[in-house]
Residue frames as qw, qx, qy, qz and C-alpha x, y, z in Angstrom:
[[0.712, 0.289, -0.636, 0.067, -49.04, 24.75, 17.32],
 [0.817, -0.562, -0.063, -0.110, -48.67, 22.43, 20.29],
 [0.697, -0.556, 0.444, -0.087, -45.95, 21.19, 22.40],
 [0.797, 0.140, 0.580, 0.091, -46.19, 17.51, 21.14],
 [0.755, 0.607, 0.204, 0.139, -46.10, 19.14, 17.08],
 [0.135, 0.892, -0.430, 0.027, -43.14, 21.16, 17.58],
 [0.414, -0.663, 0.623, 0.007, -41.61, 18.70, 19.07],
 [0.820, 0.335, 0.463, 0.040, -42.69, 15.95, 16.31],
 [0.440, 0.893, -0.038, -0.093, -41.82, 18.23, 14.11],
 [0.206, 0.721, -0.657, 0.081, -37.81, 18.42, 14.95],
 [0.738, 0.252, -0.620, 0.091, -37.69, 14.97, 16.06],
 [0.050, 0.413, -0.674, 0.610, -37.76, 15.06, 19.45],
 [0.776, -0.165, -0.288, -0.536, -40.41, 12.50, 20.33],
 [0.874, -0.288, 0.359, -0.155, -40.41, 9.31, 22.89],
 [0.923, 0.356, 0.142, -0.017, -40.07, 7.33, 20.02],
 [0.301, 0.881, -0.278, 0.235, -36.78, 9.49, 18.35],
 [0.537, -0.649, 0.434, -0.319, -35.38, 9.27, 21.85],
 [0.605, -0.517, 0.602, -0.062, -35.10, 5.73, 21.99],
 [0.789, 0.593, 0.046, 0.152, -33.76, 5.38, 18.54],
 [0.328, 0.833, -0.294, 0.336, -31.10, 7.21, 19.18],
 [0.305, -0.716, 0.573, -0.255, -29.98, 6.01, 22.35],
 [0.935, 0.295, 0.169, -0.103, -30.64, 2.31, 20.56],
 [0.699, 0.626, -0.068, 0.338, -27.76, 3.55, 18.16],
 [0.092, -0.782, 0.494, -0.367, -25.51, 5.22, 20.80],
 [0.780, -0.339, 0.508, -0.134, -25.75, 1.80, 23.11],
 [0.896, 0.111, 0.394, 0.175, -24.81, -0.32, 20.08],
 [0.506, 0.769, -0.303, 0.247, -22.29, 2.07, 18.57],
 [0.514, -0.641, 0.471, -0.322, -20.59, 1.69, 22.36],
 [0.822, -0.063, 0.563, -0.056, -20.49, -2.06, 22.11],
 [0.697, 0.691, -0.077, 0.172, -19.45, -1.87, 18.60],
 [0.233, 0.776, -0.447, 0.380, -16.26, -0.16, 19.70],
 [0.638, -0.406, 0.595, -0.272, -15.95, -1.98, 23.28],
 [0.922, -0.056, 0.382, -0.007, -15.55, -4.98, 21.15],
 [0.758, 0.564, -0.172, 0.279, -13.32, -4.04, 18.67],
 [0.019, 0.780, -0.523, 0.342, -10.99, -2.62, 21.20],
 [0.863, -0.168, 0.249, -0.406, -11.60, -5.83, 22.85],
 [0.954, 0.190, 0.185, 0.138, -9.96, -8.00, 20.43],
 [0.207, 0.894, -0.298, 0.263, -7.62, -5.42, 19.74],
 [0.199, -0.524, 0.739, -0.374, -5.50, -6.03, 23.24],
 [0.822, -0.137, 0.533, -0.143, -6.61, -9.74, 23.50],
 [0.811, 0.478, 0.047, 0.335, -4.87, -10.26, 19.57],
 [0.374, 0.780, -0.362, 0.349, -1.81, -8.14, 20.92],
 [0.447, -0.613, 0.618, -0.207, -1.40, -9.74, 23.86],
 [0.826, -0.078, 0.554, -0.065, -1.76, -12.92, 23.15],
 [0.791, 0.371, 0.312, 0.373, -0.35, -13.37, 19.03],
 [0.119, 0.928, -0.353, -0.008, 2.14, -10.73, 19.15],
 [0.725, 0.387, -0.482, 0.304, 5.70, -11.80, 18.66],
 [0.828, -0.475, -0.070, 0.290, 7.94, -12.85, 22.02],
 [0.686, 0.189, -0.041, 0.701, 11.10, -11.77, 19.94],
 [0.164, -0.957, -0.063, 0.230, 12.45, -8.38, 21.70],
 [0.655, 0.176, -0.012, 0.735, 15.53, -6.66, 20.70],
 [0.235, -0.956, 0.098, 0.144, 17.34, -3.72, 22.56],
 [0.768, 0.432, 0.017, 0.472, 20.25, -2.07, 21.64],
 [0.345, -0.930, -0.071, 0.108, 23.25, 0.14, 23.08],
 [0.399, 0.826, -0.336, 0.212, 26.01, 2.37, 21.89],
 [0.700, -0.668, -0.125, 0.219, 28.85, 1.36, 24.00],
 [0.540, -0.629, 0.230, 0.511, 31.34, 3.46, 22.10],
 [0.760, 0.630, 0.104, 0.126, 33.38, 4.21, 18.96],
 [0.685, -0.458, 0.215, 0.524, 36.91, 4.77, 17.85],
 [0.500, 0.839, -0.062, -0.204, 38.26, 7.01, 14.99],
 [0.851, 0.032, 0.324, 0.413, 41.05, 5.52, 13.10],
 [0.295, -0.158, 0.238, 0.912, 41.67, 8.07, 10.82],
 [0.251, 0.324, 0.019, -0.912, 39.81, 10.52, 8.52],
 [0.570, 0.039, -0.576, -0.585, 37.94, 7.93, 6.35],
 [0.453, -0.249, -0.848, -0.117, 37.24, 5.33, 8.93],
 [0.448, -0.501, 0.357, -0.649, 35.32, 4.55, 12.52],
 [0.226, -0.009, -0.939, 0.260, 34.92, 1.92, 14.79],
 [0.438, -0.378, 0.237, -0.780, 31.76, 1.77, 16.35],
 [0.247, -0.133, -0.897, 0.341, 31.14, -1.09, 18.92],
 [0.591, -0.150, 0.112, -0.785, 27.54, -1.48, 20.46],
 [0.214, -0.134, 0.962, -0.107, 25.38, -4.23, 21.78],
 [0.519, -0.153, -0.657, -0.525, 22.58, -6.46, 20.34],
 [0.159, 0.092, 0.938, -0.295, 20.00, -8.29, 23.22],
 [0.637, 0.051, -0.352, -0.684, 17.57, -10.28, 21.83],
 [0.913, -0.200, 0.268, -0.234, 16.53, -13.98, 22.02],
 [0.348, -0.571, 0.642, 0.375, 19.02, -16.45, 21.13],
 [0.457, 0.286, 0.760, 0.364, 18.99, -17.46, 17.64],
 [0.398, 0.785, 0.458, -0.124, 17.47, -14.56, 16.27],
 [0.561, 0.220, 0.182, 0.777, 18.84, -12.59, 13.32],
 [0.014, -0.896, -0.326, 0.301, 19.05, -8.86, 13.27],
 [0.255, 0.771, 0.405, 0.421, 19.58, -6.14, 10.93],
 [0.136, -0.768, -0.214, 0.588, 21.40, -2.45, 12.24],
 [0.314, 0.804, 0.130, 0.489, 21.98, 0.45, 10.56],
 [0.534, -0.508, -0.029, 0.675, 25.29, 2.47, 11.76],
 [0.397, 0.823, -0.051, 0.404, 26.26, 6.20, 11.17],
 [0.547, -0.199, -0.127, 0.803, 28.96, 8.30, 11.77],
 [0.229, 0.912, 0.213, 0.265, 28.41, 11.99, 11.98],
 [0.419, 0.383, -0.134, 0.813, 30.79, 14.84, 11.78],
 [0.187, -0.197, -0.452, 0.850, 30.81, 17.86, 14.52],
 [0.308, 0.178, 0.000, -0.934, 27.45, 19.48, 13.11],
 [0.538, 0.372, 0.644, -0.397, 25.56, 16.21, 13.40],
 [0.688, 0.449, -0.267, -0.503, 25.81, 15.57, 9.75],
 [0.873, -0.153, 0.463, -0.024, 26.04, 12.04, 8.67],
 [0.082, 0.794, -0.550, -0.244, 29.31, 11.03, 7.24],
 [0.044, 0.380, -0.923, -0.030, 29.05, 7.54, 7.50],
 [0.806, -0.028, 0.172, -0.566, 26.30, 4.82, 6.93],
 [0.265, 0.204, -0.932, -0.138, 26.46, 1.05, 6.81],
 [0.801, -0.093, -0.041, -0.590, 23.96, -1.54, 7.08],
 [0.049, -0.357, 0.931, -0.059, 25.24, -4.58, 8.79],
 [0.885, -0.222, -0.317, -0.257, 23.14, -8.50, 9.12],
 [0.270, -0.597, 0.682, -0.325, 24.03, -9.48, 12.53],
 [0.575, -0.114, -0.725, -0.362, 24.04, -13.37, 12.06],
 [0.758, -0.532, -0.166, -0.339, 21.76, -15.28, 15.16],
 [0.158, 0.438, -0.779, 0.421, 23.89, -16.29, 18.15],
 [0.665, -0.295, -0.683, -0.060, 23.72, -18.23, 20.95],
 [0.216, -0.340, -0.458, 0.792, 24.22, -15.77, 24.17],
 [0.016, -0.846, -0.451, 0.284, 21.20, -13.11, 25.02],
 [0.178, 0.957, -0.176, -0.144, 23.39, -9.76, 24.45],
 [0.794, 0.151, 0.234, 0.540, 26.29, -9.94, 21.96],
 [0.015, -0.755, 0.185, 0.628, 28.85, -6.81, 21.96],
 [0.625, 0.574, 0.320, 0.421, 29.99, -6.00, 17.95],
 [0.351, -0.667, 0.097, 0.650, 32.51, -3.84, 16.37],
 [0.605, 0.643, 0.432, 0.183, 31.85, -2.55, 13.14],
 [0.431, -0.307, 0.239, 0.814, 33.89, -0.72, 10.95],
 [0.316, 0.923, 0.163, -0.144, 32.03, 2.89, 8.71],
 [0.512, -0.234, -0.048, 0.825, 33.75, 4.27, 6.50],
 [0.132, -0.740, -0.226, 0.619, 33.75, 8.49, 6.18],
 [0.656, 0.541, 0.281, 0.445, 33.75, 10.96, 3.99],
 [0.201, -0.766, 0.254, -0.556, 34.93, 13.60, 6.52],
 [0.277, 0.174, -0.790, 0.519, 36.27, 13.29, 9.92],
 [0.538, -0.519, -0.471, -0.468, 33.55, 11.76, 12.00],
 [0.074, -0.523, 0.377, -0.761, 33.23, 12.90, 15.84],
 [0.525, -0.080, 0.600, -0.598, 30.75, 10.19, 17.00],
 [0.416, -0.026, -0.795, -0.440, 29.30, 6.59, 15.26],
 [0.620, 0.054, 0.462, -0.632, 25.88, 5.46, 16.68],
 [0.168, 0.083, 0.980, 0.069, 23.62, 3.20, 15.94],
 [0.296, -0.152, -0.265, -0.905, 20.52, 4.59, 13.90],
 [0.792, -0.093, 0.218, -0.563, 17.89, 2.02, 14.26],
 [0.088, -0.119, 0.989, 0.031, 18.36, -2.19, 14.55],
 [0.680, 0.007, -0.081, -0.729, 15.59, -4.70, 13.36],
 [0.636, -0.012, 0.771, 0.037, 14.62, -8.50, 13.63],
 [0.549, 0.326, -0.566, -0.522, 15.06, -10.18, 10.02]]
């Protein structure tokens, strides 16, 4: 057996060759464009609306309630959605509430919400805020 038939044989021919690098160049470009539109549809038709958020505190009242105070910045007019707990000394959550902040008209708005506990709670946070 030759050279040339062994190598016909498994496929390893001129021809083979540039089949395959045919399919490797246009699998490349396949993906170069899709990543392509990818970042040129997130930059460009993503949403504007941001929204940051920050604990600035909390207050225990007694054994069933909390205060927790934190800020909202977003755009103005936009509504938003938090979720507040309270947790006890071992970081269990004692306290949950789901507030609808309504839209305002100033960038960052402070808030004071009131949880209440089913234990004495050691710390109230903010879990996680959302645009509605």
């Amino acid at each position: 057996m030759t050279d040339s038939a062994v190598a016909e044989r498994y496929g390893r021919t001129p021809a083979d060759f540039r089949r395959r690098a045919t399919l490797a160049i246009i699998a490349a470009a396949s993906v170069l464009v899709v990543v392509v539109a990818w970042v040129v549809w997130v930059g460009l038709f993503s949403p504007t609306a941001t929204l940051e958020t920050r604990d600035t505190g909390y207050l225990t009242r007694d054994d069933s309630t909390v205060d927790i105070r934190f800020e909202v910045t977003t755009e103005p007019g936009t509504p938003v959605s938090c979720a507040l707990q309270a947790l006890n000394d071992q970081f269990g959550i004692v306290g949950w509430k789901v507030v609808d902040l309504p839209p305002g008209d100033d960038r960052t708005r402070a808030f004071v919400e009131n949880v209440r506990v089913t234990e004495t709670a050691v710390t109230g946070l903010i879990y996680r805020c959302w645009l509605t």
